[in-house]
Residue, then its C-alpha position, 0 to 999 in steps of 0.5 A: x123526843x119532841x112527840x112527847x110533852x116534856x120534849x117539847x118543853x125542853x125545846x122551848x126551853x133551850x129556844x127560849x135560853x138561847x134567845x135570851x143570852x143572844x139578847x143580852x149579848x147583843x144588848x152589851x154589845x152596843x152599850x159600852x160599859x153597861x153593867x149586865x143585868x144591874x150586877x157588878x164587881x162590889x164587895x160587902x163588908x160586915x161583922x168584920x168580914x169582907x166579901 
Protein backbone atom coordinates (compact mmCIF):
# COMPACT_ATOMS: atom_id res chain seq x y z
CA UNK A 1 0.00 0.00 0.00
CA UNK A 2 2.60 2.74 0.79
CA UNK A 3 4.29 2.06 -2.57
CA UNK A 4 1.64 3.50 -4.08
CA UNK A 5 0.68 7.18 -4.15
CA UNK A 6 -2.90 7.03 -2.91
CA UNK A 7 -0.96 4.80 -0.03
CA UNK A 8 1.07 7.52 0.93
CA UNK A 9 -1.57 9.79 0.72
CA UNK A 10 -3.62 7.96 3.09
CA UNK A 11 -1.16 7.95 5.38
CA UNK A 12 -0.34 11.45 5.60
CA UNK A 13 -3.98 11.65 5.84
CA UNK A 14 -4.49 9.59 9.06
CA UNK A 15 -1.08 11.21 10.34
CA UNK A 16 -2.09 14.55 9.79
CA UNK A 17 -5.84 13.71 11.51
CA UNK A 18 -4.30 12.16 14.03
CA UNK A 19 -2.10 15.16 14.80
CA UNK A 20 -4.74 17.21 14.71
CA UNK A 21 -7.39 15.99 17.18
CA UNK A 22 -4.08 15.27 19.67
CA UNK A 23 -3.77 19.15 19.17
CA UNK A 24 -7.29 20.04 20.03
CA UNK A 25 -7.51 17.78 22.94
CA UNK A 26 -4.38 19.15 24.30
CA UNK A 27 -5.61 22.68 23.56
CA UNK A 28 -9.10 21.93 25.68
CA UNK A 29 -7.37 20.38 28.05
CA UNK A 30 -5.36 23.26 29.39
CA UNK A 31 -7.93 25.97 28.76
CA UNK A 32 -11.05 25.08 31.02
CA UNK A 33 -13.90 25.99 29.53
CA UNK A 34 -12.83 27.05 26.19
CA UNK A 35 -15.35 26.44 23.53
CA UNK A 36 -13.67 23.90 20.89
CA UNK A 37 -13.30 25.20 18.04
CA UNK A 38 -15.83 28.38 18.45
CA UNK A 39 -18.80 25.99 18.25
CA UNK A 40 -21.16 25.85 21.16
CA UNK A 41 -24.64 24.32 22.38
CA UNK A 42 -27.18 27.43 20.95
CA UNK A 43 -30.48 27.24 19.66
CA UNK A 44 -31.82 29.07 16.59
CA UNK A 45 -35.17 30.41 16.37
CA UNK A 46 -37.36 31.14 13.12
CA UNK A 47 -40.32 30.99 11.10
CA UNK A 48 -42.00 29.64 14.40
CA UNK A 49 -39.40 27.04 14.83
CA UNK A 50 -36.70 26.34 17.08
CA UNK A 51 -33.49 24.49 16.50
Amino acid sequence: MLSSEAGINELIRVLLDTFSKQERALFVEEHEGEQCNGFRPRRWRGYGCSF
